[in-house]
N, C-alpha and C positions, 0 to 999 in steps of 0.2 A: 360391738355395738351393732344396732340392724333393727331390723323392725321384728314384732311378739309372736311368739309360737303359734297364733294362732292367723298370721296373717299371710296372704297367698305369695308374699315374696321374701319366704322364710330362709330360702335355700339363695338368696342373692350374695354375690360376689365382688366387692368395690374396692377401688386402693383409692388412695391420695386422703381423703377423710378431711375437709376446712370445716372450721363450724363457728357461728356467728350469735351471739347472744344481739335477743330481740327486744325489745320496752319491755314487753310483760314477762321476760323471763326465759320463753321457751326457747328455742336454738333454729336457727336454717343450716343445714347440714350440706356439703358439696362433696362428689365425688368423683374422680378418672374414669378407668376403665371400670364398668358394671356388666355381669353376666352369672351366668347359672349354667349349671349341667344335670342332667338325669344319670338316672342310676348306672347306666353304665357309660357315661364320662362324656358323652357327647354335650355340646353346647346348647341349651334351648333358646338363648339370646343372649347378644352381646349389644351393650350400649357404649358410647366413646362420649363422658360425662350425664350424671345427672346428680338430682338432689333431693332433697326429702326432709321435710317438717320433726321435731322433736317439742313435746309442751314441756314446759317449766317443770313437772314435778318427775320428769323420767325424760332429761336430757338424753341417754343413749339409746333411746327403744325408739326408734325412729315410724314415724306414721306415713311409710311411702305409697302412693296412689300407684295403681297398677292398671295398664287398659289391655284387657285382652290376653290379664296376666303374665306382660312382661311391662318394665319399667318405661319411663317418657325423657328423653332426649332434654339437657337441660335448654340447650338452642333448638328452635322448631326449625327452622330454615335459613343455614347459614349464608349470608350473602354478603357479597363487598369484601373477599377476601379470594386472594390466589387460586384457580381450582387446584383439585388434587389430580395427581400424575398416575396414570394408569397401570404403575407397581404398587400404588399405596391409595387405593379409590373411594376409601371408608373416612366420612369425615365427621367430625368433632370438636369437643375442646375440651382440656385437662386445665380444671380451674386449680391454679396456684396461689393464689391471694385473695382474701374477701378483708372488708370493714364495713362497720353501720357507717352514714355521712354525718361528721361531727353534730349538723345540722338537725338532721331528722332520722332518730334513732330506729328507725321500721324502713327506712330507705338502705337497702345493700347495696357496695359497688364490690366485683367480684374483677380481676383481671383472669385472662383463661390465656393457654397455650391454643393455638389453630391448631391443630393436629391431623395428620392421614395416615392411615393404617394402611398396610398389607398384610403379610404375613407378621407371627411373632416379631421375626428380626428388621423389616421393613416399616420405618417408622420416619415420617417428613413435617419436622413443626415450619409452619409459614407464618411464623409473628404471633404475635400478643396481640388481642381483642380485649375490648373492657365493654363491661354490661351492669345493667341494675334489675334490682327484684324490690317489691315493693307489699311490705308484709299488712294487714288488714287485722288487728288485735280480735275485731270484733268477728270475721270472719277465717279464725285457721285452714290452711290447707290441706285437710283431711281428706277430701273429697275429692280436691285438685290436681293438679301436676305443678310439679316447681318447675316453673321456664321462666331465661331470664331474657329481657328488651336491652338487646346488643345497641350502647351507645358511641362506638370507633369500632369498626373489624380489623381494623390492624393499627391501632394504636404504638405500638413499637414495630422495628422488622426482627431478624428473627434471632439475631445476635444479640437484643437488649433484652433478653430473658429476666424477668419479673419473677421474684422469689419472693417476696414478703413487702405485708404496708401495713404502717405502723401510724396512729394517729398524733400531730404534730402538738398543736395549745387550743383544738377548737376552730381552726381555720384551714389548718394545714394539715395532710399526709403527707409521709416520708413512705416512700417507694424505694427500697430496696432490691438490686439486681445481682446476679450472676451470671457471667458465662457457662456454660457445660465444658468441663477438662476438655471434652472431648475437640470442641473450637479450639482449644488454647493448643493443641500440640500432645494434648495426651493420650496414649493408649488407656484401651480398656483395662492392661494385664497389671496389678503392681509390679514396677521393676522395666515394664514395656513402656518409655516414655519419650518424648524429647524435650527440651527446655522450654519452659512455661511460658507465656503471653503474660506480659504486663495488665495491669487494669482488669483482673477478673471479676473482680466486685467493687461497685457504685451505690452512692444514693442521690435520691434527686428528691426535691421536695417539691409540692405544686398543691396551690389554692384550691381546696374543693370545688368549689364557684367553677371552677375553670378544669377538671380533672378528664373531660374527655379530648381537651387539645393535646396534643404529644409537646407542641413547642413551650406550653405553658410549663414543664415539669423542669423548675433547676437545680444543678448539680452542685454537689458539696466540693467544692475546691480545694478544702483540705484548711482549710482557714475560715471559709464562709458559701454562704446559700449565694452564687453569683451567676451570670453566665460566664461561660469559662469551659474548660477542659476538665473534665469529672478527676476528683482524684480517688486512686486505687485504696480501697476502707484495709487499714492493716488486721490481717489475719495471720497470724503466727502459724506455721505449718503444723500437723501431727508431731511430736517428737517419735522419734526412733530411727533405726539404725537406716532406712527406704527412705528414701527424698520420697513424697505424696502430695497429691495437691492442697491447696490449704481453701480452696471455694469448697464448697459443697457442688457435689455430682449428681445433685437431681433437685427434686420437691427441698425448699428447705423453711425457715419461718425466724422470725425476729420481733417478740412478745417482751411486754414486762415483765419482769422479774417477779417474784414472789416479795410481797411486801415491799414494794415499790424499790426494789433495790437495783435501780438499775436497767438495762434489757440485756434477754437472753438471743442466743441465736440455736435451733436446735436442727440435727439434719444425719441422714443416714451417712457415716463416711464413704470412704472408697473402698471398692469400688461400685459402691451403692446396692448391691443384694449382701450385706453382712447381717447376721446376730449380735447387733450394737447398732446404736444412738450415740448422737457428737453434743456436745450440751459448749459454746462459749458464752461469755459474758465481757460486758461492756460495761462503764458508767453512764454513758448515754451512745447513740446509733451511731455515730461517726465515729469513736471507737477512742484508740486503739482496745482491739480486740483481745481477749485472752488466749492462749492455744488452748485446744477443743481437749474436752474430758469425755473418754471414752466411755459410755456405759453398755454393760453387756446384757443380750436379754436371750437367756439361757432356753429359752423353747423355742429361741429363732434358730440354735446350731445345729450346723448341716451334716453334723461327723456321722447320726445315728440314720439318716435318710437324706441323702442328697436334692431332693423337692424342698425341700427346707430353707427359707431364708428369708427375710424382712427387708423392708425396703419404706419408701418415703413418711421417712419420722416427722413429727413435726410439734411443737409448742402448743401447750393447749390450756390458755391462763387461766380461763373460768374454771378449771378443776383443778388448781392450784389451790394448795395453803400456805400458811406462813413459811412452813417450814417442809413443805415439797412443792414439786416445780410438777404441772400436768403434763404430758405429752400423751402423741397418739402417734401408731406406726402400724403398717398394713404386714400380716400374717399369711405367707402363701401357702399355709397348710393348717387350718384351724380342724377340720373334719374329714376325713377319707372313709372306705371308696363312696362316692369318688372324691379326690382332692378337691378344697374347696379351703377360700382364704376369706380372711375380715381385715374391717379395720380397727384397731383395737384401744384404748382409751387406759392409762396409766398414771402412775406418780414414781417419781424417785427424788430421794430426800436432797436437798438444796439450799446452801448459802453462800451469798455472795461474796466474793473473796474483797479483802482490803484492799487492795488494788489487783491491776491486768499483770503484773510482776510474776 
């Protein structure tokens, strides 16, 4: 998905991929890291999030605004947030969660990762921000830039990582969270680990009305929406013969089911650059969980070129039918020379099991 052959940011490059159906249809698209390179492989710009408009009759072709032909920052001027530390000086945010507001279906609330770049391997998230964007039926943003008006700059710190939100009966979101392995005690390596941390995943629920307080959002007890001690949402590990962790190790998402059967949880496994998507399922958000069904996506394997590998999968309902479940997951080698990756939009066939058994 990207914007049309004939548009000046044909050759752009974005992972993460949220996408928000709007009142009339058309879609607000978000994404991570965004950049480009010329022909012989240098970078011509790097952005650390932005976003871009799609109309209702060609949801993937995205209609991104370009100034000066490179793309626009989804935050203009990040402030009220931690500065960045002089190994990692590049600041941003990597949106992991959007919803319309039960209330007013053209109003987005988006939660972002704070992020500082350095080098590839030098990367410092400082907390969760939550922001709104606010769509205009009558005026799309063709023209425009998508930036969104930051309502909390650190709404969480940096341990209550936000993964997915999910809309409750019309008043409520459920905010679902993860830790990264990597806080719990895990290595990068499968097989390099040490014994897991309790509590890797939570949900908390919290009144729209009220969704830029952090205190307003309460936690599933494991019996009930209380304040209380959050209880850990059962996730059955991977089967096989390697203990693994059973959160998800990056971007993940937690959607309705296909034909209301339920919610799904869908997320790139461990140790998050694999050629596979993790699909569980629930009866409803508090779970218990199923253990994760592997699926394999055969042009993400790395055996025939080591550049090769996928990474932040994620639910993607509106392109859901009955009888397959939508997802999307970023491609780090869609076109060479030079290497150049998308984010890519899919289906695989889905039905809900009789129980989490």
């Amino acid at each position: 998905m990207g914007p049309g052959p004939e548009h000046p940011l044909i050759g752009i490059d974005r992972d993460i991929g949220i996408s928000v159906e709007l009142s009339d249809g058309s879609r607000l698209w978000l994404f991570g890291d965004t950049a480009a390179r010329d022909s012989s492989g240098r970078l011509t710009y790097f952005e650390v999030g932005t976003g871009a408009w799609a109309p209702a009759d060609s949801p993937t072709e995205t209609r991104d605004f370009a100034r000066d032909g490179e793309p626009v920052p989804l935050v203009a001027e990040p402030s009220g947030r931690p500065p960045c530390p002089p190994e990692a000086p590049e600041t941003g945010v990597w949106p992991v969660a959007a919803i319309t507001d039960p209330r007013d279906p053209d109003r987005v609330l988006v939660w972002m990762v704070n992020i500082c770049l350095g080098s590839a391997t030098v990367v410092r998230p400082q907390g969760i921000s939550l922001a709104e964007w606010r769509y205009d039926p009558s005026r799309p943003p063709e023209d425009a830039p998508v930036q969104l008006t930051v309502l909390n700059p650190l709404i969480f710190d940096s341990e209550d990582v936000v993964g997915s939100v999910i809309e409750g009966d019309g008043r409520y979101l459920i905010v679902v969270g993860c830790r990264p392995p990597e806080l719990m005690g895990w290595g990068r390596t499968p097989g390099s680990r040490r014994p897991p941390v309790d509590g890797a995943c939570a949900a908390r629920r919290v009144d729209v009305a009220d969704v830029a307080d952090p205190a307003a959002y309460v936690p599933w007890t494991g019996t009930q929406w209380s304040d209380g001690e959050p209880a850990e949402l059962e996730l059955p590990p991977p089967p096989g013969p390697i203990e693994l962790p059973a959160a998800p190790v990056g971007p993940f998402s937690v959607a309705p089911a296909p034909s209301g059967g339920g919610v799904v949880m869908v997320y790139s496994p461990w140790p998050g650059y694999v050629p596979a998507l993790a699909v569980r399922w629930a009866s409803t958000i508090t779970g218990p969980w199923s253990a994760p069904v592997t699926v394999p996506l055969r042009e993400c394997d790395p055996q025939d070129d080591p550049r090769r590998s996928c990474y932040a999968a994620n639910a993607q309902p509106d392109f859901s039918t009955p009888d397959e479940l939508g997802i999307g997951y970023y491609d780090r080698e869609v076109s060479t020379p030079p290497q150049r990756g998308a984010f890519l939009i899919g289906s695989v066939p889905f039905r809900a099991p009789q129980s989490n058994g």
